[in-house]
MIZAVO-245470 format. One record per residue: residue number from 1; residue in one letter; x, y, z of N, C-alpha, C, O, CB in turn. Coordinates in Angstrom, 3 decimals. Glycine has a CB too. Layout:
<sites>
<NUM,A,<X,Y,Z>,<X,Y,Z>,<X,Y,Z>,<X,Y,Z>,<X,Y,Z>> ...
</sites>
This chain:
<sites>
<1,X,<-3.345,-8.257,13.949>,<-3.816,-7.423,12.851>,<-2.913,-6.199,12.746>,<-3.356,-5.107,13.101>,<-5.303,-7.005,13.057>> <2,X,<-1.431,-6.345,12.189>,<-0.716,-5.348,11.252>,<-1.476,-3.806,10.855>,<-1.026,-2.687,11.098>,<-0.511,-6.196,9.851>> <3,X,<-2.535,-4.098,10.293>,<-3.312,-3.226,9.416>,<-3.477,-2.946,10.329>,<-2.636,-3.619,10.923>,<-4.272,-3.379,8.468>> <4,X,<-4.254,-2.083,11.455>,<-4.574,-1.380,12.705>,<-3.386,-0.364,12.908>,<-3.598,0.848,12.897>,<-4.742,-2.433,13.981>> <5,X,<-1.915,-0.987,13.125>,<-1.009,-0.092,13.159>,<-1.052,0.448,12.234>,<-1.533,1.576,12.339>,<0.022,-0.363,13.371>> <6,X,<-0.605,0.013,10.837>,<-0.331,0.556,9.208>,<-1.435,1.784,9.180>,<-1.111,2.851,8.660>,<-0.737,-0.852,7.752>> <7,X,<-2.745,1.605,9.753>,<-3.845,2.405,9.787>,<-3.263,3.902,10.217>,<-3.099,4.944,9.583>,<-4.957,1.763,10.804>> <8,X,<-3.064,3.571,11.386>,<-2.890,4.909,12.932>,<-1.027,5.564,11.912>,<-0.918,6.753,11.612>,<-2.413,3.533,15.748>> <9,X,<-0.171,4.805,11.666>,<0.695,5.045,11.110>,<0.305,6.033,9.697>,<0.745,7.169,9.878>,<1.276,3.806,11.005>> <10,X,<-0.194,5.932,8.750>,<-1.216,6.624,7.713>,<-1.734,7.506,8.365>,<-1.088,8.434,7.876>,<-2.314,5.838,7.088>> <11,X,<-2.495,8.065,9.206>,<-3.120,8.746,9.947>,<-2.261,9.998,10.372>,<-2.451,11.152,9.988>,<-3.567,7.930,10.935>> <12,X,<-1.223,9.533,11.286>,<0.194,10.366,11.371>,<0.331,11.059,10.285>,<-0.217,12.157,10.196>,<1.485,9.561,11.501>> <13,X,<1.043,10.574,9.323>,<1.555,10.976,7.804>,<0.682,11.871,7.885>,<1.249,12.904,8.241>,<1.506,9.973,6.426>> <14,X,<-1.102,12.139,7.657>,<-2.045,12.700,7.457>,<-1.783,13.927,8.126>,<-1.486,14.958,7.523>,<-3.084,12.018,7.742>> <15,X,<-1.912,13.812,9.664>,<-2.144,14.564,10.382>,<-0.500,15.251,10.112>,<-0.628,16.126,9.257>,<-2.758,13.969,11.749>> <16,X,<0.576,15.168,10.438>,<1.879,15.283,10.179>,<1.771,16.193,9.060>,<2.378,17.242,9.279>,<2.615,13.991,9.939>> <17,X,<0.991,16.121,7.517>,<1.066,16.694,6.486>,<-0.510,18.177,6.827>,<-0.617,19.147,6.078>,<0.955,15.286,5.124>> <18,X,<-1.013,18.054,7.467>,<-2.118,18.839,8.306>,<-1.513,19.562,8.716>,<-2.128,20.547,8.307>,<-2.908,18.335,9.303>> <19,X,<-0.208,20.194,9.596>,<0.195,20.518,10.399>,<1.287,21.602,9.729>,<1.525,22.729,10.161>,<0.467,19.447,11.170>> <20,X,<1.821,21.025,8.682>,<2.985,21.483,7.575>,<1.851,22.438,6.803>,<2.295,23.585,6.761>,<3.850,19.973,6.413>> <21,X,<0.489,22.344,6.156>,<-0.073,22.835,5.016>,<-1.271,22.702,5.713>,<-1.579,21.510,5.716>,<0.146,22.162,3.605>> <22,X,<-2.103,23.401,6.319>,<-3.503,23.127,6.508>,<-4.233,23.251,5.717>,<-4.318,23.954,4.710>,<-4.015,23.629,7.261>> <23,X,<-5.168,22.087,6.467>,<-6.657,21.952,5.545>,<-7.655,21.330,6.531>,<-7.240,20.623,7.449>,<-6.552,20.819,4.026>> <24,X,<-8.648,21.520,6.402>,<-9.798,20.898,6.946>,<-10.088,19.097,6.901>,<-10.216,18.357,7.877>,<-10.883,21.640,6.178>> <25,X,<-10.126,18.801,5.734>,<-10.374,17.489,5.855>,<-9.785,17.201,4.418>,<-9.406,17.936,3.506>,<-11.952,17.065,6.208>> <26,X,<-9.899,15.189,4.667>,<-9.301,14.621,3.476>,<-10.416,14.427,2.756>,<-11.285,13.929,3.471>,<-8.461,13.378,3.626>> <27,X,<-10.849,14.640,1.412>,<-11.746,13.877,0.348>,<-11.596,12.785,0.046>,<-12.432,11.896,0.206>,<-11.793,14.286,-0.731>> <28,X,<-10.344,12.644,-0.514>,<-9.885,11.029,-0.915>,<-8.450,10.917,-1.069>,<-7.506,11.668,-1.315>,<-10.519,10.467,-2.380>> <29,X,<-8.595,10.022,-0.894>,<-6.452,9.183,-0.138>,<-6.828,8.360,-1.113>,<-7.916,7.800,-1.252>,<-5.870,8.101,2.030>> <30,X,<-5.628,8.299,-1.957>,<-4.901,7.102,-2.613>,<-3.852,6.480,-2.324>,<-2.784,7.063,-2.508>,<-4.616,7.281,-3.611>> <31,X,<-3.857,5.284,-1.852>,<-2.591,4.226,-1.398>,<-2.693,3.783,-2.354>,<-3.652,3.901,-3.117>,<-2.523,3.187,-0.233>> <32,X,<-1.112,2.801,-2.611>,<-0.183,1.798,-2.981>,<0.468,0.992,-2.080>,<1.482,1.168,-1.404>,<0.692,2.292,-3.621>> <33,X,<-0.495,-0.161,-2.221>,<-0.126,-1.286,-1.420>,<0.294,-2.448,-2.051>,<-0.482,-3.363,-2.325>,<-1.098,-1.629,-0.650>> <34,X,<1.807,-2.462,-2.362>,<2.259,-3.313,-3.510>,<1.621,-5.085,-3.177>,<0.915,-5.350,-2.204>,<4.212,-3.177,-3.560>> <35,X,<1.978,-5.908,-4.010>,<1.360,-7.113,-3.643>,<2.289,-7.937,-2.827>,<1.919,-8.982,-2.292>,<0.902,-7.846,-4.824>> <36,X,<3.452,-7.484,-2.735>,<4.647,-8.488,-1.775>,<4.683,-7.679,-0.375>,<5.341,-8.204,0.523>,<6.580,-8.542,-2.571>> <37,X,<3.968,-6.316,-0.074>,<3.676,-5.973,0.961>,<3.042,-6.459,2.246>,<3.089,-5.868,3.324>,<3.302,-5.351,0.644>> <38,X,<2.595,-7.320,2.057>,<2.499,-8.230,2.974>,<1.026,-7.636,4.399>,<0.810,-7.816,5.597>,<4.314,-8.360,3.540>> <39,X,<0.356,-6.858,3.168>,<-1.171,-5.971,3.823>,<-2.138,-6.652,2.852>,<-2.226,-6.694,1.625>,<-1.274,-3.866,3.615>> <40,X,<-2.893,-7.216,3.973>,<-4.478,-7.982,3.724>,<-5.565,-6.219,3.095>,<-5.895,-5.454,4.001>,<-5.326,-8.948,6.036>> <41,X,<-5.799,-5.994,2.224>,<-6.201,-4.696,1.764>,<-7.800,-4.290,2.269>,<-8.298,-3.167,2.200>,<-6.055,-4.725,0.114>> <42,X,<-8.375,-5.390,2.735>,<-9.590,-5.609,3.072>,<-9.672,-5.225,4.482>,<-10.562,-4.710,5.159>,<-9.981,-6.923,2.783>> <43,X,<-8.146,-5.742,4.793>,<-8.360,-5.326,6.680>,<-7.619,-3.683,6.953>,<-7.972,-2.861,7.798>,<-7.143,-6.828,7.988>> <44,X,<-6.598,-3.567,6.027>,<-6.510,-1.801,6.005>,<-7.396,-1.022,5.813>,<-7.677,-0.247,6.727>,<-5.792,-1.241,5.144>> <45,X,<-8.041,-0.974,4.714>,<-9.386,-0.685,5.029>,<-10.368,-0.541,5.773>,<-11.115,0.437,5.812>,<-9.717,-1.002,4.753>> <46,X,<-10.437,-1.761,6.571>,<-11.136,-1.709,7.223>,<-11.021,-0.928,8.607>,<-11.914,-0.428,9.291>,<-11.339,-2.709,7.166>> <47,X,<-9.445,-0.984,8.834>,<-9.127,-0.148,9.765>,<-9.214,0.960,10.017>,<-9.799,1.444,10.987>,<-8.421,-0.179,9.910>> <48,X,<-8.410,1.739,8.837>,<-8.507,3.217,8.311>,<-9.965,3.571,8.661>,<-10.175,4.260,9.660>,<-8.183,3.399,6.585>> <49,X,<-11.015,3.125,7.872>,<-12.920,3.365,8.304>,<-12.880,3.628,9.629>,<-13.331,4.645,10.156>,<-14.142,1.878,8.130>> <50,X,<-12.248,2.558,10.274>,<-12.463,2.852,11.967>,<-11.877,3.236,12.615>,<-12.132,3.160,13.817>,<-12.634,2.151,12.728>> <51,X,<-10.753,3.865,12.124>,<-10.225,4.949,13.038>,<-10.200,6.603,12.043>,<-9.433,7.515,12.353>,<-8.428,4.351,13.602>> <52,X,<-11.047,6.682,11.027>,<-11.446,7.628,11.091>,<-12.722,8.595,11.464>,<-13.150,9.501,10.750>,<-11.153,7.603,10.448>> <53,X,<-13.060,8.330,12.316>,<-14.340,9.260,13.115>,<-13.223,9.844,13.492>,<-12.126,9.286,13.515>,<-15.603,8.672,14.407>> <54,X,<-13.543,11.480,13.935>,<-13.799,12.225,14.658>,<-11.743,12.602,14.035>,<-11.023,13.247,14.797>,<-14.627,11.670,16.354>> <55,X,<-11.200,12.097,12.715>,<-10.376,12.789,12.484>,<-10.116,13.708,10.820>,<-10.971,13.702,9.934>,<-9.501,11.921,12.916>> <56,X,<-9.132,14.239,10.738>,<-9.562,14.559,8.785>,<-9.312,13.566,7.911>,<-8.927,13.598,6.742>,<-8.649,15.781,7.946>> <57,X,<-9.580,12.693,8.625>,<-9.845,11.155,7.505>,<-11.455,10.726,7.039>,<-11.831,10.068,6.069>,<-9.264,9.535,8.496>> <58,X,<-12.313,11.443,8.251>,<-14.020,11.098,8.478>,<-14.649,11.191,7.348>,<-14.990,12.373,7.307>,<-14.865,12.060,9.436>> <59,X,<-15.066,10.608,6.273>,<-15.884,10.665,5.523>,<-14.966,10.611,4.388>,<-15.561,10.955,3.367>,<-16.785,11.669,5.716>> <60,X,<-13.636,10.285,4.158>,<-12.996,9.780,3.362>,<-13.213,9.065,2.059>,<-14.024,8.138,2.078>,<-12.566,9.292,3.946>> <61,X,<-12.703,9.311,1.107>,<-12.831,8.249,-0.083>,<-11.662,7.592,-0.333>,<-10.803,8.213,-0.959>,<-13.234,8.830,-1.396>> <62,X,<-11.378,6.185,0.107>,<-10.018,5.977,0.188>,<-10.052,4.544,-0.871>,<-10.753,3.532,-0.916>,<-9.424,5.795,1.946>> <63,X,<-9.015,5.022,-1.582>,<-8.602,4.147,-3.094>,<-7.431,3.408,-2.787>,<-6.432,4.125,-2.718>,<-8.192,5.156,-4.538>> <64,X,<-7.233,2.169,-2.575>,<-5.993,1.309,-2.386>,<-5.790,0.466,-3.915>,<-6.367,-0.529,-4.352>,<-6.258,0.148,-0.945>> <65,X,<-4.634,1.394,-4.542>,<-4.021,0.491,-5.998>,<-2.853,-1.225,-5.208>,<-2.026,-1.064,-4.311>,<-2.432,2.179,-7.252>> <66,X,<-3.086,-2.318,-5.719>,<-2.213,-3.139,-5.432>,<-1.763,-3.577,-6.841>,<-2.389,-4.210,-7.691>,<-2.708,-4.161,-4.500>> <67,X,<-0.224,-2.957,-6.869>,<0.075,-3.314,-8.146>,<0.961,-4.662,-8.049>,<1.479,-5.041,-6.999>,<0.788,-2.111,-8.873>> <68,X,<1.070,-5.364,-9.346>,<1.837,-6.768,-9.149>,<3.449,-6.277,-8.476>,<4.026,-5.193,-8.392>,<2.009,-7.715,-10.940>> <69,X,<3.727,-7.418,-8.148>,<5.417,-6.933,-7.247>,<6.317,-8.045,-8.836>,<5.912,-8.956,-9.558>,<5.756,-8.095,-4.527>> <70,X,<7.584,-7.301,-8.725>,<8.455,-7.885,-9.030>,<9.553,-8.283,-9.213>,<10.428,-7.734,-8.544>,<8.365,-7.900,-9.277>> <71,X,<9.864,-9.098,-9.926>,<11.433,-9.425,-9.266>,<12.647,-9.855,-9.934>,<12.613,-9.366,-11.063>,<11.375,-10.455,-8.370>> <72,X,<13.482,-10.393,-9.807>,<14.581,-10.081,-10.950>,<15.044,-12.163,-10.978>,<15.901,-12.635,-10.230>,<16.347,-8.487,-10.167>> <73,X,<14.281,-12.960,-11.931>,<14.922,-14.280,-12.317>,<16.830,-14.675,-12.321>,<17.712,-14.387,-13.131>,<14.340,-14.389,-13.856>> <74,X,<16.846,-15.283,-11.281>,<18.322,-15.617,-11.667>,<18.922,-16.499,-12.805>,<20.034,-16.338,-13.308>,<18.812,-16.174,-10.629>> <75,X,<18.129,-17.330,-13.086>,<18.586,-18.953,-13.986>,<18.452,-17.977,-15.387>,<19.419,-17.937,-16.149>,<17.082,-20.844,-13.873>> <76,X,<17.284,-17.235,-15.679>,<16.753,-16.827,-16.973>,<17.212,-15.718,-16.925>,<17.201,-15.359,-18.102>,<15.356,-16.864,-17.281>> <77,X,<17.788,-14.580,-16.081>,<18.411,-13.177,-16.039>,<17.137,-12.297,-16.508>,<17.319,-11.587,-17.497>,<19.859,-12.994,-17.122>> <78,X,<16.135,-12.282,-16.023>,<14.769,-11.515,-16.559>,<13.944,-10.915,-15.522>,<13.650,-11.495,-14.477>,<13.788,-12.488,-17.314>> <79,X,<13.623,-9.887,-15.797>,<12.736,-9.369,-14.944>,<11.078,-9.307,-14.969>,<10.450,-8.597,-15.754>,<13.166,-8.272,-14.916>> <80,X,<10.603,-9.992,-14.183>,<9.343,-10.458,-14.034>,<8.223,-10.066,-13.071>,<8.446,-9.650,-11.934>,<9.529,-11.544,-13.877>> <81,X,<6.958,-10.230,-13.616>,<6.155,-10.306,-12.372>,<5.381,-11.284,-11.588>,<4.676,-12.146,-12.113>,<5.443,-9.627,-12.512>> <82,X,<5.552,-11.108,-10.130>,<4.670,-12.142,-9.535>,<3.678,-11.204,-8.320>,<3.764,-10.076,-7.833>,<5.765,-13.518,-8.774>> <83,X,<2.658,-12.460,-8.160>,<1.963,-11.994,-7.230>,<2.399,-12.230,-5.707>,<1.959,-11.489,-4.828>,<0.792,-12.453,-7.503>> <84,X,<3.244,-13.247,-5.429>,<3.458,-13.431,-3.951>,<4.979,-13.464,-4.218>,<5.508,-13.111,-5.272>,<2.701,-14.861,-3.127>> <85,X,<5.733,-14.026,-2.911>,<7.076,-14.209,-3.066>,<7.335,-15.628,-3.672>,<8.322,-15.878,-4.364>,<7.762,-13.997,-1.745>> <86,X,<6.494,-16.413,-3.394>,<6.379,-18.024,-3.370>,<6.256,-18.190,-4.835>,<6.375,-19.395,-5.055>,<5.001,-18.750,-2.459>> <87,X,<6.075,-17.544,-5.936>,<5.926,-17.792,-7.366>,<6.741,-18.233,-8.115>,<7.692,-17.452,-8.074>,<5.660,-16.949,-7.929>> <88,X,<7.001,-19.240,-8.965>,<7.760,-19.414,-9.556>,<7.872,-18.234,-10.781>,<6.964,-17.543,-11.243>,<7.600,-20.654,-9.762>> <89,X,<9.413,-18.259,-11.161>,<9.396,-17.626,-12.384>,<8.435,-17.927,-13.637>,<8.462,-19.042,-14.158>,<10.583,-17.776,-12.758>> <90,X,<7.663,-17.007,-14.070>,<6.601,-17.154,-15.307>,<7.295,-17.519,-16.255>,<6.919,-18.665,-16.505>,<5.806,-15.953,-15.783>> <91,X,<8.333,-17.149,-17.152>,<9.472,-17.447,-18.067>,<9.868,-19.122,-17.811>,<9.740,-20.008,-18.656>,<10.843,-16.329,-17.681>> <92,X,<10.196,-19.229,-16.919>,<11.589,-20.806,-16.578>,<10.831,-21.375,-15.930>,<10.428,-22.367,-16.536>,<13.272,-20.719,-15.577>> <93,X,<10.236,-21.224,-14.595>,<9.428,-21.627,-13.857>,<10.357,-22.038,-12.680>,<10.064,-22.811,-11.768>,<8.567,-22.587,-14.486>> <94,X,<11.754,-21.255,-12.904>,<12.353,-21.164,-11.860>,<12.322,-20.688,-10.544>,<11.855,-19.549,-10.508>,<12.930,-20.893,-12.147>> <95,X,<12.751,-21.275,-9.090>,<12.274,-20.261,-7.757>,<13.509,-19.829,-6.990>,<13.770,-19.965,-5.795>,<11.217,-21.091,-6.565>> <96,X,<14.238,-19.250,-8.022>,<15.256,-18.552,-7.420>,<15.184,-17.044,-8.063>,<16.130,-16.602,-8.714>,<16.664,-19.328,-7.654>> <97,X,<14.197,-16.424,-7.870>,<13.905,-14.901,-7.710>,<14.168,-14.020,-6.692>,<13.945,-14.312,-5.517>,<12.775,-14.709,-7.786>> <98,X,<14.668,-12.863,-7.075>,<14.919,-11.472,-6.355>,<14.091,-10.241,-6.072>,<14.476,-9.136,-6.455>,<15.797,-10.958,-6.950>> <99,X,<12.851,-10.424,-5.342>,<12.046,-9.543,-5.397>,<12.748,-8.146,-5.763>,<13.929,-7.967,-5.467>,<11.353,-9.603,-4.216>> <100,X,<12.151,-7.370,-6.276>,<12.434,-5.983,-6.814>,<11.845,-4.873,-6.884>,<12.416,-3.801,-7.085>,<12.622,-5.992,-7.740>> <101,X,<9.939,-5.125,-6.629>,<9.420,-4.098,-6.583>,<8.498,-4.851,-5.812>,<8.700,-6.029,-5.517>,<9.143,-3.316,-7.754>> <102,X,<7.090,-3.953,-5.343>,<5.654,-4.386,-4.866>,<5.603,-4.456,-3.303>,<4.720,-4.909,-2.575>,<5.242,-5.889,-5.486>> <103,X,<6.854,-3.851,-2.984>,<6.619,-4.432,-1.238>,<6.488,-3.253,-0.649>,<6.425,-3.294,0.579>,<7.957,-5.348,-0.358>> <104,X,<6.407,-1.848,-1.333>,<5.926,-0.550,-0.730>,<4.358,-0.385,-0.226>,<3.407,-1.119,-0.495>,<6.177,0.507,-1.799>> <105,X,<4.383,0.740,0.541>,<3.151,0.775,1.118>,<3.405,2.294,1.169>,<4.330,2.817,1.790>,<2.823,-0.149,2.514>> <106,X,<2.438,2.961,0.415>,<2.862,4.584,0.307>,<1.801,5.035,-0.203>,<1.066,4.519,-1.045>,<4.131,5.069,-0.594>> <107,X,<1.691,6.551,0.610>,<0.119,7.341,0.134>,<0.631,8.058,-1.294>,<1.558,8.866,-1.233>,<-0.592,8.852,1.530>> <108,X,<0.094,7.787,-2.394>,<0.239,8.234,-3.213>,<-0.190,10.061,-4.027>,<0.324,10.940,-4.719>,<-0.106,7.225,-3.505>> <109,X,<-1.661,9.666,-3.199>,<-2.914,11.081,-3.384>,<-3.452,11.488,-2.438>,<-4.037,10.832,-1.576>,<-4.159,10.916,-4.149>> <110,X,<-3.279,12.829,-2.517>,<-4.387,13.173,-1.501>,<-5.240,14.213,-1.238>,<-4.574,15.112,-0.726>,<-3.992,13.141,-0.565>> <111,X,<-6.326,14.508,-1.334>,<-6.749,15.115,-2.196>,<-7.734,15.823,-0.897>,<-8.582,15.118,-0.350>,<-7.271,14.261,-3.563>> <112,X,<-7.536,17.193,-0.502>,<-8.160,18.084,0.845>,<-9.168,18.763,0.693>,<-9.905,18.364,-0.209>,<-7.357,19.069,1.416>> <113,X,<-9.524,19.740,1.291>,<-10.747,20.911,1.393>,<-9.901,21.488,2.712>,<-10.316,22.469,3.331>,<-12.765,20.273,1.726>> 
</sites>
């Protein structure tokens, strides 16, 4: 389970950005967890919940956007979207694509007291 690290890793960032600008606690975190990122969003989640007791994550409102990933068609020269890597091109239905976007994983918001 990836997500456990990705969790404690987020947490850092948090605490890391705590340290630069204080504040008491987080209200609500917004991630971007693209869809070729390769994070089950259910189990980040679920992680983040449990490893926030007792830090300024505790009582959190945490918003994970997964936007489509995409990628650049070779046969058709087009830029497209898919949901996994495994997709054929939507256009040609070609599978010689260049992923291009969706594989970030980045706190977008964050919103303190």
């Amino acid at each position: 389970m990836h997500e456990l690290s990705l969790a404690g890793g987020i947490l850092r960032v948090l605490e890391q950005t705590r340290a630069r600008d204080p504040f008491e606690r987080v209200i609500n975190l917004r991630l971007e967890a693209g869809a070729l990122c390769g994070v089950e969003i259910s189990s980040l989640r679920f992680a983040l919940e449990a490893i926030a007791p007792d830090t300024c994550l505790e009582g959190a409102l945490i918003d994970i956007d997964e936007p489509p990933g995409s990628a650049w068609c070779l046969p058709c020269g087009q830029s497209v979207s898919i949901l996994t890597r495994l997709d054929a091109c939507p256009l040609c239905g070609g599978y010689q694509l260049q992923p291009t976007g969706g594989a970030e994983l980045r706190v977008v918001d964050l919103q303190v007291v």
